[in-house]
C-alpha positions as CSV (number, residue, x, y, z in Angstrom):
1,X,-8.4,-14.3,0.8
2,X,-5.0,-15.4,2.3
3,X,-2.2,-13.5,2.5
4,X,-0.2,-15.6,-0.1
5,X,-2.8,-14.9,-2.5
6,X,-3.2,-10.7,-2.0
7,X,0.7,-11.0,-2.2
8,X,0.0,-12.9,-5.8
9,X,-2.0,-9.7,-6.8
10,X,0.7,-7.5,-5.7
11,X,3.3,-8.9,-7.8
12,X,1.2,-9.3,-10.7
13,X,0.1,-6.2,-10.9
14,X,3.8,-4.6,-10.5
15,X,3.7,-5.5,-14.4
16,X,1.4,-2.3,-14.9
17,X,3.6,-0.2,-13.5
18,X,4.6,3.1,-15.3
19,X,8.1,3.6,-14.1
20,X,10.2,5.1,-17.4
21,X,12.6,7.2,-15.1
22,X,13.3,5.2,-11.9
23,X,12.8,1.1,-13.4
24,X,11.4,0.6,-10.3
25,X,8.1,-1.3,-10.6
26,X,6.1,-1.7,-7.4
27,X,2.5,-3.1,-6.6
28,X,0.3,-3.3,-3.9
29,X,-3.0,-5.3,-3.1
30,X,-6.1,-4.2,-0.8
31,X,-8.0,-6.6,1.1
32,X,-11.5,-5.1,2.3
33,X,-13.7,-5.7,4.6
34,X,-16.5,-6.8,1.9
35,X,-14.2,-9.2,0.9
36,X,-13.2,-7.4,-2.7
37,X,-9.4,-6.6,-3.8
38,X,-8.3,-3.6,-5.4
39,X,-4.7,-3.2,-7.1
40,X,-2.5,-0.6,-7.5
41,X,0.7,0.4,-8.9
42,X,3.1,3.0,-9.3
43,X,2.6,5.6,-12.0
44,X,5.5,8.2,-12.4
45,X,5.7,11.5,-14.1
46,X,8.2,13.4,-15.8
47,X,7.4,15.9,-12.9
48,X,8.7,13.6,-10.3
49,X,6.3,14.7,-7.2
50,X,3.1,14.4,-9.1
51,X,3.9,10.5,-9.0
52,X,2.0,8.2,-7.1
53,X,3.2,5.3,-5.2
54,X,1.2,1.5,-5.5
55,X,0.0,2.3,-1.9
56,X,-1.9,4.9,-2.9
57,X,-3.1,4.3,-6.2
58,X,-5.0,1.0,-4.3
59,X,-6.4,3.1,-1.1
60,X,-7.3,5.6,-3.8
61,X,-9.4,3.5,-6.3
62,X,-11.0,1.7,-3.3
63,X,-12.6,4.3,-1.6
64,X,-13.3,6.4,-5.2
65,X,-15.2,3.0,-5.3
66,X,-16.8,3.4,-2.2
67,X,-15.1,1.5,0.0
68,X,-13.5,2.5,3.8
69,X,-12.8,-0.7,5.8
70,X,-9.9,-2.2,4.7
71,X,-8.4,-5.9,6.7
72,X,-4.9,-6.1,4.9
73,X,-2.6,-4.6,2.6
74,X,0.2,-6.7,0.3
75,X,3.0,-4.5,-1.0
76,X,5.6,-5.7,-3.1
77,X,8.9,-4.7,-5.3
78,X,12.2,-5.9,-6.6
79,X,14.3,-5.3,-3.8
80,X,16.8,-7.2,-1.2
81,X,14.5,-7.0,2.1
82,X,11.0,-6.9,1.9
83,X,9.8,-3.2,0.5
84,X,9.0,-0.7,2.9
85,X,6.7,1.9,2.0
86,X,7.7,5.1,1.6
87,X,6.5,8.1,4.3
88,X,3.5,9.7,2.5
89,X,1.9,6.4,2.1
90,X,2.0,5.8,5.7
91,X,0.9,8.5,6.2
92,X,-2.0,7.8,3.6
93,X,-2.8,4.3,5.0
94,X,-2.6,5.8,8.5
95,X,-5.8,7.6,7.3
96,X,-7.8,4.7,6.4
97,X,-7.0,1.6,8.2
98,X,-7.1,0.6,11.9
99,X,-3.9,0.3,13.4
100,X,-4.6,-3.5,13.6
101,X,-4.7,-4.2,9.8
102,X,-2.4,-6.3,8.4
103,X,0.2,-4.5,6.3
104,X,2.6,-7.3,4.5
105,X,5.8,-6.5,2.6
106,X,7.8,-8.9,0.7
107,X,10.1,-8.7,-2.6
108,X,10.9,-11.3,-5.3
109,X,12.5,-13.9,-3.6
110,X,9.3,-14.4,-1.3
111,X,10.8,-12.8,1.8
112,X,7.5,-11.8,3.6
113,X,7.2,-8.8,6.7
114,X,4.0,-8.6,8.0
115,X,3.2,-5.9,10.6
116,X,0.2,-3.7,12.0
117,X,-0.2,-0.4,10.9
118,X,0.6,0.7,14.2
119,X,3.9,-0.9,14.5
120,X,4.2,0.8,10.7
121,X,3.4,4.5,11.7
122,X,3.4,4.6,15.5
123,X,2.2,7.9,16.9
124,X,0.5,9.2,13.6
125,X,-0.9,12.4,12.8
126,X,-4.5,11.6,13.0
127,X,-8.4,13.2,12.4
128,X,-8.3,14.4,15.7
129,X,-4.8,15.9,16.1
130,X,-7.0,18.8,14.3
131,X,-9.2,19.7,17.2
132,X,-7.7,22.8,19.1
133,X,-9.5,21.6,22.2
């Protein structure tokens, strides 16, 4: 799958959203490995930081699913620039991609950043930050 296409999915799935407080509809799209996509999009709560973010409603179903290699990642909102994702998603994709997978943001009006995960999160708390040794 191209990245025109996963960035498709992203947008069209931004429809499901459940965003009653902040009108602010985002989706996402995961690319794995295998080949498969799985969407995501932000579902709010009257108890704001029990929300989740698109980002993590897509890494979440995919590897409840069974899956743990991802390639790329299409994120996308309503916004001027090209929608960053917020710090516990990183932080979340971090986790689960390499720092080589494609991560590309883009809004309406088609304006596209694509960037590693590296470059995302640089110097990320990681598995084996844990190890006292």
């Amino acid at each position: 799958m191209n990245k025109n296409d996963l960035i498709k999915k992203a947008i069209k799935i931004m429809e499901r959203a459940y965003v009653p407080y902040s009108k602010f509809p985002v989706g996402a799209a995961l690319l794995t490995k295998s080949g498969k996509v799985y969407t995501g999009c932000n579902i709010e709560n009257a108890a704001y930081p029990v929300s989740c973010c698109a980002e993590r409603v897509a890494i979440f179903k995919a590897i409840s699913d069974g899956e743990h290699h991802f390639t790329s990642l299409a994120v996308a909102a309503d916004t001027k620039r090209p929608v960053p994702p917020c710090g516990s998603c990183r932080q979340v994709m971090s986790e689960f991609f390499d720092a080589s997978t494609e991560i590309h943001l883009t809004n309406l009006n088609n304006d596209i950043n694509s960037i590693s995960m590296e470059a995302l999160l640089p110097f990320s708390f990681q598995q084996e930050d844990l190890n006292k040794q």
